[in-house]
C-alpha positions as CSV (number, residue, x, y, z in Angstrom):
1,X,20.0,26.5,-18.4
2,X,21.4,29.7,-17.0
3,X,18.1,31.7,-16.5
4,X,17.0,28.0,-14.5
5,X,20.3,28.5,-12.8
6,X,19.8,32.7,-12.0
7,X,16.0,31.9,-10.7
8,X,17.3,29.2,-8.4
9,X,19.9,31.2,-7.3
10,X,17.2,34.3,-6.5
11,X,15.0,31.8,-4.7
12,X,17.8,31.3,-2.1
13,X,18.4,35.0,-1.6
14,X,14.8,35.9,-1.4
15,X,14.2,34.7,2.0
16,X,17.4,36.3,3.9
17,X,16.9,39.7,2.2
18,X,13.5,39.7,3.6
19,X,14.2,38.8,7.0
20,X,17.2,41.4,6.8
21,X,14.3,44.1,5.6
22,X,12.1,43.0,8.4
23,X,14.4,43.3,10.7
24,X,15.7,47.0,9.5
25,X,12.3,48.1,9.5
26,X,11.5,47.4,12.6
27,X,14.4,48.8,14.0
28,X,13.9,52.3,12.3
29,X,10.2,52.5,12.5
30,X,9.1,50.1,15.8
31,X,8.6,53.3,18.3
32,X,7.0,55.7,15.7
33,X,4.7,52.9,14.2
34,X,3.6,50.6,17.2
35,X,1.2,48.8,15.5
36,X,4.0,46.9,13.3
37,X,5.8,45.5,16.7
38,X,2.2,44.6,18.0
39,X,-1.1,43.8,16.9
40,X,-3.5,46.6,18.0
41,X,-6.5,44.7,20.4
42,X,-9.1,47.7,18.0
43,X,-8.2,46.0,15.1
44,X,-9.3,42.7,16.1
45,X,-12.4,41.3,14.8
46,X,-14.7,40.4,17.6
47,X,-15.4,37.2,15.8
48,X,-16.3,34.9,19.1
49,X,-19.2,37.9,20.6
50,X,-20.7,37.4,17.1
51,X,-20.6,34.0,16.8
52,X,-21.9,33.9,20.7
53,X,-24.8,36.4,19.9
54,X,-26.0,33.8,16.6
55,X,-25.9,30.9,19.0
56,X,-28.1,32.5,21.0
57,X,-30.8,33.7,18.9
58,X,-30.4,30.2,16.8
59,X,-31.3,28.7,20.7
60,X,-33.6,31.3,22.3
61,X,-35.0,33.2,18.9
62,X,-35.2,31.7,15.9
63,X,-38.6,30.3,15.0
64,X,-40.6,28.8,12.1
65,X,-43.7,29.7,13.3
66,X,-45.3,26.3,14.8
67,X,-41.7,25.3,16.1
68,X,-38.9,26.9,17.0
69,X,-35.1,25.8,16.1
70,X,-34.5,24.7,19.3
71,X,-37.5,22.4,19.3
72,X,-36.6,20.8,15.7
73,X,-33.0,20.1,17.0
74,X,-34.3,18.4,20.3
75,X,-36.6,16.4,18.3
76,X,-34.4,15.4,15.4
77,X,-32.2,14.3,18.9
78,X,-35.3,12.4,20.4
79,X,-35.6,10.4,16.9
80,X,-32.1,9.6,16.5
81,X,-32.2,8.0,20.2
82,X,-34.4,5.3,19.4
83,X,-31.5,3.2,17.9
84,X,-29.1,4.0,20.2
85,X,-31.6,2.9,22.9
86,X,-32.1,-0.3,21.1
87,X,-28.8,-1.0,20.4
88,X,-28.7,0.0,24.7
89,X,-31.6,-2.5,25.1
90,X,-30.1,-5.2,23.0
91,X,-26.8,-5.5,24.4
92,X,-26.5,-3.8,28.2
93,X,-29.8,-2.8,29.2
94,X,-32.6,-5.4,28.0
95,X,-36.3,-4.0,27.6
96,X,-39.4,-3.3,30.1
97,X,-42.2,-3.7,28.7
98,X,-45.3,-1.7,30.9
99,X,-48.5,-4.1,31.7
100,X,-51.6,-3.8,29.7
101,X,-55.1,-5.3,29.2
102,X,-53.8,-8.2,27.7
103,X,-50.6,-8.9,29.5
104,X,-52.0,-7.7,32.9
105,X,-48.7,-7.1,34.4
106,X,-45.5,-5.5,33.0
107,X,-42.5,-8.1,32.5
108,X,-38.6,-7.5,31.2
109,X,-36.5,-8.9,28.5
110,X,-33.2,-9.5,29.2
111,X,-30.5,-8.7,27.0
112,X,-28.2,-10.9,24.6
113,X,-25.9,-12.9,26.9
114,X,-22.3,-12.5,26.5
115,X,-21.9,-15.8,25.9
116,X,-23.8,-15.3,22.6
117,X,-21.9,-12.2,21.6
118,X,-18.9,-13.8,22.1
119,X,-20.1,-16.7,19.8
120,X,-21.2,-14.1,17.4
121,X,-18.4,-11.9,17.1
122,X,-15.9,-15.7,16.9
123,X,-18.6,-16.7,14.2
124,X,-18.0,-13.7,11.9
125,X,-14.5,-13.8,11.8
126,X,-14.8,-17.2,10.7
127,X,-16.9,-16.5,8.2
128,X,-14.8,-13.7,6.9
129,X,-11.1,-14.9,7.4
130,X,-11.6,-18.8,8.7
131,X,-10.3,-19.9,12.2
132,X,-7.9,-17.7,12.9
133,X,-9.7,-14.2,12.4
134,X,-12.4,-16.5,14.9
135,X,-9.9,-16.9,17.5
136,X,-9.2,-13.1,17.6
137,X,-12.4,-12.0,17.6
138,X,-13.6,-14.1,20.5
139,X,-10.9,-14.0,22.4
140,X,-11.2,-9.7,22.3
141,X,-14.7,-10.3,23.5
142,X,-14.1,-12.4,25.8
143,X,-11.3,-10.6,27.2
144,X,-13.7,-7.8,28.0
145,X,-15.9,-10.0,30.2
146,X,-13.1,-11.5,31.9
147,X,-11.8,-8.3,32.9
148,X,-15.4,-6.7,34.4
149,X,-15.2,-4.1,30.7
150,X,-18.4,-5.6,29.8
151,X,-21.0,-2.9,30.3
152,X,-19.0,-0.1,29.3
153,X,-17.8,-1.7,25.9
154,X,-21.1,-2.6,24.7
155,X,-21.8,1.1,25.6
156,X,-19.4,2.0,23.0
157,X,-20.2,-0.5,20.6
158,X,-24.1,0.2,20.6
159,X,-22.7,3.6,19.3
160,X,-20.7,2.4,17.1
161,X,-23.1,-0.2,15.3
162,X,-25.5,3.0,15.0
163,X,-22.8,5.6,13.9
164,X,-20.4,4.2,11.7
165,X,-23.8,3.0,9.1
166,X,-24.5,6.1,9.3
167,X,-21.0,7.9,8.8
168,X,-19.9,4.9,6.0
169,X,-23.7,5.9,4.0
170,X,-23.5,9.6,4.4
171,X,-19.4,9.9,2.9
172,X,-20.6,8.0,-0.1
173,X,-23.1,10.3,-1.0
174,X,-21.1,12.7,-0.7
175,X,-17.8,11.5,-2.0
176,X,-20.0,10.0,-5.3
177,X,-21.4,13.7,-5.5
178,X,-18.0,15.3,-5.4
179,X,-16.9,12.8,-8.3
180,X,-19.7,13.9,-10.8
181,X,-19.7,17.7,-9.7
182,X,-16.7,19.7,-10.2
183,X,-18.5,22.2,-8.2
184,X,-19.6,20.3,-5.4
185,X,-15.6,19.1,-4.8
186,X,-14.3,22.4,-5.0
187,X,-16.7,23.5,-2.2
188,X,-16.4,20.3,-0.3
189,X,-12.3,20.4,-0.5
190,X,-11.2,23.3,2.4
191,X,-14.8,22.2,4.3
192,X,-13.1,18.7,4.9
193,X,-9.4,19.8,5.6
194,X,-11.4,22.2,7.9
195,X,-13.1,19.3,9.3
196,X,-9.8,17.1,10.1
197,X,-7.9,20.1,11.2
198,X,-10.3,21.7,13.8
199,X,-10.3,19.7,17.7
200,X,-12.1,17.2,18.4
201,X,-13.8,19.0,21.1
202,X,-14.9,21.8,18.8
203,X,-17.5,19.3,17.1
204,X,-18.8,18.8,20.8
205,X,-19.7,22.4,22.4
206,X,-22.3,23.6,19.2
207,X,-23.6,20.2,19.0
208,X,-24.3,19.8,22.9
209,X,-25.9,23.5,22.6
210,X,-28.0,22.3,19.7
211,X,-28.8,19.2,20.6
212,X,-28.7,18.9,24.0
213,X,-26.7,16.9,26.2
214,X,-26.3,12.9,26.1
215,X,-25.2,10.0,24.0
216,X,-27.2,11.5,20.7
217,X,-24.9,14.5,20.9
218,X,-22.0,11.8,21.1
219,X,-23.3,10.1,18.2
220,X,-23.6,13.0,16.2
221,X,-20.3,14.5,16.6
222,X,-18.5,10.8,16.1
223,X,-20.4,10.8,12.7
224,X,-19.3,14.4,11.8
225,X,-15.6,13.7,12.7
226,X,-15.6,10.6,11.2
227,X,-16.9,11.5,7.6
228,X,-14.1,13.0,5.6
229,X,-11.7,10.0,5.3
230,X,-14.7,8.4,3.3
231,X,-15.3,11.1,1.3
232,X,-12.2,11.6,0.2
233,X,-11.3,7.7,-0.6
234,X,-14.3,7.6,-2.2
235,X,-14.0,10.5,-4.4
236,X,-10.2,9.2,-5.1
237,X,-11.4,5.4,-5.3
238,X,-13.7,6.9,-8.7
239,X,-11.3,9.0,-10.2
240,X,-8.8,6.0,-10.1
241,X,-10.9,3.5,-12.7
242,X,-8.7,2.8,-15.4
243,X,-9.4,3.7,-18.8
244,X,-9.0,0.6,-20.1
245,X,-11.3,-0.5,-17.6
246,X,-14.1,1.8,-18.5
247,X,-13.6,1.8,-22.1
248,X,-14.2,-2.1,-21.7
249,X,-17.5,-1.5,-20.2
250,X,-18.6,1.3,-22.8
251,X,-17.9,-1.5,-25.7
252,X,-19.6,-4.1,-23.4
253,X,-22.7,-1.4,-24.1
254,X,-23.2,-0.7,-20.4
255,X,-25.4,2.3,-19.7
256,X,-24.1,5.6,-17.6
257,X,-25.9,3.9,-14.6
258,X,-24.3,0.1,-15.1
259,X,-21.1,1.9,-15.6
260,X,-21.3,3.6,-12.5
261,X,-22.7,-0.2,-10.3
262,X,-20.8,-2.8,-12.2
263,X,-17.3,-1.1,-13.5
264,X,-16.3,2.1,-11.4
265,X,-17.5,0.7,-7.7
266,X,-16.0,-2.6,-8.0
267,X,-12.8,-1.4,-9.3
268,X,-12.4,1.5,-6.0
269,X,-13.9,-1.2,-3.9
270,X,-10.2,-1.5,-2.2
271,X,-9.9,2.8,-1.7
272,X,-13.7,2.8,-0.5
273,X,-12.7,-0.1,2.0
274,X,-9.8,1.9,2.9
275,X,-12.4,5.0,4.1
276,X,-14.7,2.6,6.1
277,X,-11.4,1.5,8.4
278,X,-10.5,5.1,8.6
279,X,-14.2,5.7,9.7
280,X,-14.4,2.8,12.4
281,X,-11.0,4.0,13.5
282,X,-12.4,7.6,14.0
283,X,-15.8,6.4,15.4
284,X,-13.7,4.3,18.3
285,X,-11.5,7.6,19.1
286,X,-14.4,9.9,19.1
287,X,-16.8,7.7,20.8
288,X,-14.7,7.3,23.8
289,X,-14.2,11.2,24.0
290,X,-17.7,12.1,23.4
């Protein structure tokens, strides 16, 4: 009891006596030792010129022989545009299709009426919460039409449909790996706080660079800034099974794989839910930035 009480009692003192030492210090020693009052600019590690001289030979150098980097980014870009431009095509923009032999002239395919998302959106709130979920979600569509926000917000969904599949897919794989791999969550741990730490317009600059710029480089960086939360409730959603739980599955005589499918998902179902609202909440933020 009285060491507890003497170590408490050092704790308190241990921050005052090294403030008073600071301070003492730099009184005596400030003018003969200038680099303690002051951070000398020689001893600064020119971090950003090297980080500026490997973006530019990842953009203008760096080659694998048929390709270069640049021209792998810019086509993994070009693929990842054709569902955005459907999603465009579907919902804002509606299709041209050129003429050919058998057509003889080009026509175009209007997109989905507004009438019919409206339905849509009011039919899958029904379907998941009954009438009153229905009313919401029609009436927030149909308050964008009514208030000329059409176009823009099926801009911003089209994204949305395309990245938060892919952001929802990507954080289970990795929050699943984390939970079997020690390894792999103590090397994804600081790259996620990293990740919800640095701005959001810090995603935007290398991707733009890399990419090039347009809605792919939007979609991209929504997907990067909205992976963590899923990762994370994922990985906690596993490691929250009870015992009882999986011991009842063992004695049921369930393989490692059933296990995994039929006892540990469904029972994080409600954390991993919690990581796909956190992701559509992200994908909305970073959607409109991008």
């Amino acid at each position: 009891m009285y060491g507890a009480m003497l170590q408490s009692k050092n704790s308190r003192l241990a921050f005052p006596a090294l403030l008073v030492t600071t301070l003492v210090v730099f009184l005596l020693l400030g003018e003969e030792l200038p680099f303690i009052m002051e951070y000398p600019e020689q001893w600064i590690v020119p971090f950003k010129y090297i980080l500026n001289n490997f973006m530019d030979w990842l953009i203008n150098q760096c080659s694998f022989g048929f390709f270069t980097f640049k021209e792998l980014t810019r086509s993994l870009a070009w693929l990842a545009s054709w569902p955005f431009e459907f999603g465009m095509g579907t919902l804002v923009e509606g299709f041209d299709v050129p003429a050919s032999m058998l057509t003889g002239s080009g026509f175009h395919i209007p997109h989905v009426s507004w009438v019919a998302v409206v339905f849509c959106a009011a039919l899958a709130g029904h379907y998941l919460n009954g009438w009153r979920l229905a009313a919401i979600c029609g009436g927030c569509f149909l308050y964008l039409a009514v208030f000329g926000q059409w176009e823009s917000a099926m801009e911003t969904f089209s994204s949305i449909l395309i990245a938060v599949p892919i952001a929802t897919i990507f954080g289970l794989f990795l929050g699943t790996l984390s939970y079997w791999s020690k390894t792999v969550e103590i090397v994804l741990r600081p790259v996620l706080d990293m990740m919800q730490t640095v701005p959001i317009f810090a995603y935007l600059v290398p991707i733009l660079l890399l990419f090039g710029f347009g809605p792919v480089s939007a979609m991209l960086g929504t997907v990067i800034y909205a992976v963590p939360p899923i990762v994370r409730c994922t990985h906690l959603g596993l490691k929250s099974v009870p015992e009882e739980q999986l011991e009842a599955g063992v004695i049921s005589g369930c393989s490692r794989t059933q296990l995994f499918w039929k006892v540990k998902v469904p029972a994080s179902k409600k954390q991993i839910m919690v990581g796909l609202n956190q992701v559509i909440m992200l994908t909305l933020n970073m959607v409109i930035i991008a």
